[in-house]
Steps between C-alpha positions, in 0.01 A plus 500: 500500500389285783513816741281689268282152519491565834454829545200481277361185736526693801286818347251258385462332801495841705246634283278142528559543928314805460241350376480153656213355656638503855206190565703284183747473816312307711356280244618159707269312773819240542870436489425218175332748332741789533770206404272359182502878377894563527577202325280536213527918428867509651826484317824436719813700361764621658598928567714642234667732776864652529703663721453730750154294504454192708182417377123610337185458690193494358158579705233292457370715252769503263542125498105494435606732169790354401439153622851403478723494830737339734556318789416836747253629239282186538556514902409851506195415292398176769567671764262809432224267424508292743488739769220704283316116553606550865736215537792582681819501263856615538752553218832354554827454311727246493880400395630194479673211225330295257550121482775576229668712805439898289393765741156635451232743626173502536181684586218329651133579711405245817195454574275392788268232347133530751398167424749323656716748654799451408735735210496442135784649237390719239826444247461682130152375414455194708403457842671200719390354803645414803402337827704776681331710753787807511596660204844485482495131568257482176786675302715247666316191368521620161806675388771239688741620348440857744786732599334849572136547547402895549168625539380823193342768531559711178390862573482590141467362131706583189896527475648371814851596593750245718448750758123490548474141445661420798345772689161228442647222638505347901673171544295198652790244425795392482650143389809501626837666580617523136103654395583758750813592339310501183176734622770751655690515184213543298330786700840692476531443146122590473606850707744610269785322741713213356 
């Protein structure tokens, strides 16, 4: 049932892209207001995705349809924006523990923040500042608990396999000796290799 759910989502929202106000996209003059509007018309829930998929990605458009999303949905969406407002933003993802010592993942969009110049974290649908002026160092300040930061640059939208996923994805850092470990595992695993 939920794949039918789905399915019937994804025509709507193809046949609403067709004919979507391409200005509605740039409807934004500043990172608070872009962040004011995901919080009050977006719903956070997770992908109900199995194997041989790794993930679903939703363009900007979809999420604007469906206005439910995750963590890379909601970067995806900050990201496009911001750079349609011409500020400079990068998407990024992230691995790491949680205080209660889980693993997690997460998707994210830095930003370069003109008015003081230094980078600002767009996470879900809140935006967190930083004094940092490098944007790796910004990721740094706020997710301690770091082991694996790679920079993303999905080249599609939709069903994801394990294989393309990490065909989007250049490493930036590294925490330590065991993270390394971890990252080289997790690409092989991601390739099809265990």
């Amino acid at each position: 049932m939920k794949k039918y759910i789905q399915q019937i989502v994804l025509i709507c929202a193809i046949l609403c892209m067709i004919s979507y106000n391409a200005e509605a996209l740039s409807k934004f003059s500043n990172y608070n207001e872009l962040q004011i509007y995901m919080r009050q018309n977006f719903r956070y829930t997770l992908d109900n995705v199995v194997e041989p998929y790794f993930d679903y990605f939703e363009s900007p458009e979809i999420l604007e349809f469906s206005r439910m999303g995750d963590c890379d949905d909601f970067a995806t969406y900050s990201w496009y924006h911001l750079n349609e407002m011409g500020i400079k933003a990068q998407r990024y993802v992230l691995w790491g523990k949680t205080y209660e010592g889980e693993d997690y993942g997460h998707a994210i969009t830095v930003f370069l923040d003109k008015d003081d110049n230094t980078y600002s974290i767009f996470t879900n649908q809140y935006v967190l500042k930083t004094s940092e002026k490098n944007p790796i160092d910004a990721i740094k300040d706020i997710y301690v608990n770091w082991e694996i930061i790679c920079m993303w640059n999905p080249t599609k939208y939709g069903l994801i396999t394990y294989e393309e996923f990490k065909k989007t994805v250049t490493l930036c850092a590294i925490k330590d000796t065991k993270s390394k470990l971890k990252f080289i595992y997790m690409m092989n695993k991601l390739g099809g290799k265990e």
